[in-house]
N, C-alpha and C positions, 0 to 999 in steps of 0.2 A: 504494500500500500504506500501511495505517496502521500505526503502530509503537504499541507498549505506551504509555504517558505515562511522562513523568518523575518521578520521587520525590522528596521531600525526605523525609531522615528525621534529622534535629536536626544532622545533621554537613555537609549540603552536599547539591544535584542530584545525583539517582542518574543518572553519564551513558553506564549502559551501554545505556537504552534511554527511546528518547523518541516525543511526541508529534507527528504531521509533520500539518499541514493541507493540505488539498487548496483546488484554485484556487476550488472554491465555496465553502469557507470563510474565502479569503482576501477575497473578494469580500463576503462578508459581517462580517467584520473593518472593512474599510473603507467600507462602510455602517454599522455603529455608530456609527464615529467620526463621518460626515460628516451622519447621522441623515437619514432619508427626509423629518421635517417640519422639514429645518432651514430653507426659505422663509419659517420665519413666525418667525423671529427679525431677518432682513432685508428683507421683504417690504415694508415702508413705508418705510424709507429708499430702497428701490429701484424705490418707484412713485413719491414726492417727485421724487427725483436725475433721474430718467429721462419724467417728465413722461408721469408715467400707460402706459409701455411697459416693463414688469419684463420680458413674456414676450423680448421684444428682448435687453433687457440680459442677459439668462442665455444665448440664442444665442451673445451674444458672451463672453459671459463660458465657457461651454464650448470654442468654440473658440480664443480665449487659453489655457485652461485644458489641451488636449489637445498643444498646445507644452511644455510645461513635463512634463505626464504620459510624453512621447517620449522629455527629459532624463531621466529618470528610469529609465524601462524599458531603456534603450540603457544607462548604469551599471548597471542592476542586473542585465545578461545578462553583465557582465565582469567584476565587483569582485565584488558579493554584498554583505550587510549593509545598513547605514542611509543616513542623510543624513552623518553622521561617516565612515563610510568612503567615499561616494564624492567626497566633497571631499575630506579628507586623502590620496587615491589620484590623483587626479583634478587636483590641483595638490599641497598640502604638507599636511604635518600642524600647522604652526599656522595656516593657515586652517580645513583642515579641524576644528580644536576649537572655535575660535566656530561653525561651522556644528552641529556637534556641541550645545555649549553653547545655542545657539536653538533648535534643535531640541528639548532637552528640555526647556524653559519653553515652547514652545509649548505641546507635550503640557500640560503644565500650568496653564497660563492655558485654555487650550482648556476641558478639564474641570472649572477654577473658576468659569469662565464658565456651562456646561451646569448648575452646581448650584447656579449662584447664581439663574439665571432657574428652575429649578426649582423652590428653596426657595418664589421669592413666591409660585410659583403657588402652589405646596400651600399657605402659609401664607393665600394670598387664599380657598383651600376649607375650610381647617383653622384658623382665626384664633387659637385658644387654645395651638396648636403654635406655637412660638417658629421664627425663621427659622434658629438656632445647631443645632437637634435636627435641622430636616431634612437641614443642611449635614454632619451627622454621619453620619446614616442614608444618603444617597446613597456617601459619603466607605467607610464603612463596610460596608455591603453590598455595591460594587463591588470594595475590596479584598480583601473576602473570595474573592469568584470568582477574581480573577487568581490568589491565592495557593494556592487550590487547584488548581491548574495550568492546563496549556495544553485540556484534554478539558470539565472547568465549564468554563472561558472561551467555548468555542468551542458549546457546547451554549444559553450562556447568551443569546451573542450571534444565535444562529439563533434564538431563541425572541422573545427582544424585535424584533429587526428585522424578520421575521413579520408581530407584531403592530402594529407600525407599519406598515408596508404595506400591512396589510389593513385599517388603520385611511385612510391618505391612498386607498386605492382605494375608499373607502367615500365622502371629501369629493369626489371627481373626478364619482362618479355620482350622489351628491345636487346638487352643482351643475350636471351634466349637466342630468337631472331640471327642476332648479329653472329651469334657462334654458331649456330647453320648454315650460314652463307658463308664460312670461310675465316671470319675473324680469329682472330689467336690462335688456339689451341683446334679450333674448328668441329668441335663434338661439344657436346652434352654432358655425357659421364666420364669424368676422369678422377685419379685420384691429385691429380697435378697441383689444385687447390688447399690438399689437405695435406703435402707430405712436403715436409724442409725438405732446401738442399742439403742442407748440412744438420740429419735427423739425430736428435739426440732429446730425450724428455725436459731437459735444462732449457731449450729452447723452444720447445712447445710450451712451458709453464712461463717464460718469460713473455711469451704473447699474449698469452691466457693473461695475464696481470693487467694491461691493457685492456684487453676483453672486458673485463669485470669493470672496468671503469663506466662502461656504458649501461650498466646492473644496477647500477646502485641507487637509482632512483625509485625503484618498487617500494620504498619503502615512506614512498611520501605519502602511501594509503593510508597508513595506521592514523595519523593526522584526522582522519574523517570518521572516526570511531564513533565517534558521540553523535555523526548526522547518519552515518549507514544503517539500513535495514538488517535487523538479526543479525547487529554486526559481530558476536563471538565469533559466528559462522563466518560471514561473508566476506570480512576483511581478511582473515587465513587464507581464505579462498582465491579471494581477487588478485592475494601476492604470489601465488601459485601460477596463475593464470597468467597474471601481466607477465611475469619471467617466461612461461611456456612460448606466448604470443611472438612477445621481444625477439627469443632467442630462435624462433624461427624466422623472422624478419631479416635479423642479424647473420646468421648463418647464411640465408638464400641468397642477400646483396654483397656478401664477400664471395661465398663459394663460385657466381656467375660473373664476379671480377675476374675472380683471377681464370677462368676461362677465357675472356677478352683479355687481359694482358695476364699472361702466365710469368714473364721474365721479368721483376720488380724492379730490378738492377737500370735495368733501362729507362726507367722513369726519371724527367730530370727535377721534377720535385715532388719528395716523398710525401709533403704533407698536404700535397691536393690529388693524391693520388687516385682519391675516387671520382673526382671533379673529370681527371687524366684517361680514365675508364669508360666512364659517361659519354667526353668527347667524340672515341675510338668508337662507342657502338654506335651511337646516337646523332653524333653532331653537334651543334650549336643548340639547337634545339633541346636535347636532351641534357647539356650542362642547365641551360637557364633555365629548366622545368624541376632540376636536382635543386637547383640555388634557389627557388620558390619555395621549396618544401624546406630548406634553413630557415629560410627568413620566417616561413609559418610557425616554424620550431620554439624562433626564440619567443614569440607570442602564447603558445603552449606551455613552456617552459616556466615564463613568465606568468602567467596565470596560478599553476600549478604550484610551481618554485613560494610566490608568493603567500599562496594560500598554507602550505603547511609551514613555512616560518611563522605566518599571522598564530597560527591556531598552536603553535607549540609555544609561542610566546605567551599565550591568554592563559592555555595549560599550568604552564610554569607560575605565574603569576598568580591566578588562581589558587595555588597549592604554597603560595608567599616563598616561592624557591627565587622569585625577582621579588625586587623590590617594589612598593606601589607605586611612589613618585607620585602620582598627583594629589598626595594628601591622605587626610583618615577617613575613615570609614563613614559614608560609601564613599567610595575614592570614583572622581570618573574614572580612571585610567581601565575599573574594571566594568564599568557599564557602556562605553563609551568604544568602537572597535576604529574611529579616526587615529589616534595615536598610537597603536602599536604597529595599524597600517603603513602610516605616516614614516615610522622608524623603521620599518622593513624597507620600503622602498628607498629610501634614504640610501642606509645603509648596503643596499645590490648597485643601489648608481655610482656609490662612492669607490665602490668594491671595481666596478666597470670601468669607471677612469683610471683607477690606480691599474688597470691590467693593460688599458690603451696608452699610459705613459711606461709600460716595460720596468714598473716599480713591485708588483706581485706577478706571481704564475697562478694564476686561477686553477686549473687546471691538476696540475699539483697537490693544491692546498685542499681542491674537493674532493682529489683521492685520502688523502690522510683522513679527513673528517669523516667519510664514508666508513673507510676501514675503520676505523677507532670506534664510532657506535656499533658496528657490525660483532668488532671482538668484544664488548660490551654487552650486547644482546645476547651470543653466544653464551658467556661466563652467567650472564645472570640464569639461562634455562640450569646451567651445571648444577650452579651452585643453590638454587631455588626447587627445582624436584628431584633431582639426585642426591643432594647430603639435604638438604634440609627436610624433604618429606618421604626420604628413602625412596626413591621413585626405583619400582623392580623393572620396569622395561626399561633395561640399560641403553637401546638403540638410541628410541628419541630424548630421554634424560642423560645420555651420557657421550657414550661414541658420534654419534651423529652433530651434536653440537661444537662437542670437540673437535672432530676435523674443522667447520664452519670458524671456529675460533680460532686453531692453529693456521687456518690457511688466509684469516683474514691479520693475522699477527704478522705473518710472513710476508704479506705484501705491505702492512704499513713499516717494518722496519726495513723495508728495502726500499722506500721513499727516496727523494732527492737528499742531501741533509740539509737545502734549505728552506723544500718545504717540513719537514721536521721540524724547522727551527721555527717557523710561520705555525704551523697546526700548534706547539708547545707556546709562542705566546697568546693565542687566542684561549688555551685552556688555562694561560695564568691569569690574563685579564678579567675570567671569568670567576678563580679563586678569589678575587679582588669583593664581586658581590655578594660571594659566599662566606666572606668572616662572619658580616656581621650574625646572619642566624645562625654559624656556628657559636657564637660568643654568645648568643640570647639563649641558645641551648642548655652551655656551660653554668651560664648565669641562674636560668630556670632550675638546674638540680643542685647546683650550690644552694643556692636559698631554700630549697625542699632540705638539703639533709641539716643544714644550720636550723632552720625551724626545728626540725623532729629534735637536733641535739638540744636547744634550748628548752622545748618542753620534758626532756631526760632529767636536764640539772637540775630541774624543779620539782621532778618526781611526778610529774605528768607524763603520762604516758604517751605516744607518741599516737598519732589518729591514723586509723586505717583510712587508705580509700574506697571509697562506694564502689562496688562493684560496676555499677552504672556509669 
């Protein structure tokens, strides 16, 4: 059943009646975010890394990837909410806020990144457009949707994801096409896509790492916990799904490159290499129709990107893991969804300039942030129904997660070290908002155990609490 949407009306969410998504909208949620043509943002570093075998590396990189989707769907059939509640649930609430606190600069680096590759492009079609105007218009048209609720959002995201799809179903059959007539490798089935030249498992896993970078967006469904339909269910479901969908998208628009161009070496620039693909089977035609479904992306992206920062921030806030800032109680800051809007988009524009000035690697930083909640959510399933409630199915309590967490530990210390050294200040900046409840904490059972000794010296007994 679908509910009415929610309202703002200048005072706060109307929450007597809201908008609820259903599992095909949740599924397309997480296609937004993780965008059907996100291969050709990776796509050359993971024919470099993997020695001409991407279609391999995304194998592997789905079924890495589908460990880590299991942590996930198994939290979010018991807890409910994001990556912040199932940590903080799942082991403590000061882990869970750095998990929290990543989580929403992921979201944000994610969709600085999406509008910063989108800006060149349009700016490489639109040269007299300044890079600052498109980073506004992306920024700004995307906000607009989330803030018109969850019913735009969900309308907007079916329409661009759509049109991406029937845009990459378009590249899959002209390079069909084009490899029947003679192009490249000139057949259909080969293994030529899947197999290094220089085959050794080191170099399939090094691709695969790459791979998973374009994964890790499934995980912006959890965000919509509180509006999905029978979400214990659905939301498991939908992060199942969205990886299934992806990873076959992903697979079919590497595997039919590299039949058009089988010899990578030959390419003279690695990092348009799918733009270089397009070209060969397509023509003009087919690159501009690829570069259409970018520009659509970072509009998806941005939509999407934005909405689970928004809602992980309200989360957080909500549960006083941020601070109120706009005062005591009732604070607007928690009736009121302009300011934390406001602060998200801020903060993705500022993220976007600083990537178009060559001052951050976007890119980088949202692999670190990805991976860190990932080994996070992993650790909490361990340590949450396997030692804490003896969970006897040692699969999904134990082995299962644990590969998910070793393999997501393995790809964040194998990071750059400078985004290392970037993902490590944003989690101290973050320490920074965390003293104070920790000190209110300290302070709250200091004065509990000084009361009960006070009333000791005096030969009072010390007061039970209410059970209640």
């Amino acid at each position: 059943m679908v509910c009415r949407e929610a309202r703002w009306n200048g005072h706060g969410m109307d929450k007597i009646s809201t908008y609820r998504f259903t599992l095909r909208e949740l599924v397309i949620f997480g296609l937004a975010f993780m965008t059907p043509v996100a291969p050709a943002l990776v796509y050359g570093d993971a024919l470099a890394h993997s020695n001409g075998a991407p279609g391999s590396s995304y194998i592997i990189a789905f079924v890495v990837i589908l460990f880590t989707a299991q942590s996930y769907g198994k939290l979010s059939r018991n807890f409910g909410g994001s990556v912040y509640v199932y940590v903080r649930d799942g082991i403590n609430r000061y882990v869970g806020f750095f998990a929290g606190w990543a989580s929403y600069f992921f979201y944000i680096t994610a969709t600085a990144a999406a509008f910063s590759i989108g800006a060149r492009l349009a700016g490489d079609i639109f040269p007299a457009i300044p890079y600052l105007v498109w980073t506004l218009l992306f920024a700004v048209v995307s906000a607009a949707a989330v803030f018109m609720g969850a019913r735009v959002t969900a309308m907007a995201n079916s329409i661009i994801v759509s049109l991406m799809v029937a845009i990459v179903a378009i590249y899959i059959l002209v390079c069909v096409f084009a490899a029947e007539r003679g192009t490249g490798l000139g057949e259909l089935i080969s293994t030529v896509p899947l197999k290094a030249t220089d085959a050794n498992l080191g170099v399939y896993v090094a691709g695969g790492g790459f791979a998973c970078f374009t994964f890790l967006g499934f995980t912006s469904i959890t965000t919509l916990s509180e509006e999905a339909q029978n979400s214990k269910k659905n939301v498991g479901r939908a992060m199942i799904l969205v990886c299934a969908v992806a990873g076959a998208l992903f697979f079919l628009q590497t595997y039919v490159s590299g039949l058009i161009w089988p010899e990578y070496s030959e390419l003279q620039n690695i990092d348009d290499a799918l733009f270089a693909v397009a070209s060969k089977a397509g023509g003009p035609p087919m690159v501009y129709l690829y570069t259409a479904a970018i520009l659509l992306a970072a509009f998806s992206v941005g939509i999407a990107g934005q909405t689970a920062a928004y809602k992980t921030a309200r989360s957080m806030r909500k549960n006083n893991a941020l601070p109120k800032v706009a005062g005591s109680a009732p604070s607007l800051w928690h009736t009121n969804p302009v300011p934390d809007m406001l602060m998200v988009s801020a903060a993705v524009i500022a993220f976007a300039l600083s990537d178009s000035l060559s001052a951050l690697s976007l890119p980088g930083l949202v692999k670190f942030l990805g991976f860190f909640c990932f080994a996070l959510v992993n650790l909490s399933v361990i340590i949450h129904f396997y030692f804490k409630r003896n969970g006897k199915n040692i699969f999904t309590a134990l082995l299962f997660p644990a590969v998910g967490f070793f393999s997501s530990l393995c790809l964040l210390v194998n990071a750059e070290p400078a985004d290392l050294a970037r993902g490590a200040l944003i989690l101290v900046i973050g320490s920074f908002l965390f003293i104070p409840d920790v000190y209110r904490t300290i302070k709250k059972r200091y004065s509990r155990n000084g009361e009960c000794g006070d009333r000791s010296d005096h030969g009072e007994a010390p007061r039970k609490e209410s059970s209640k």
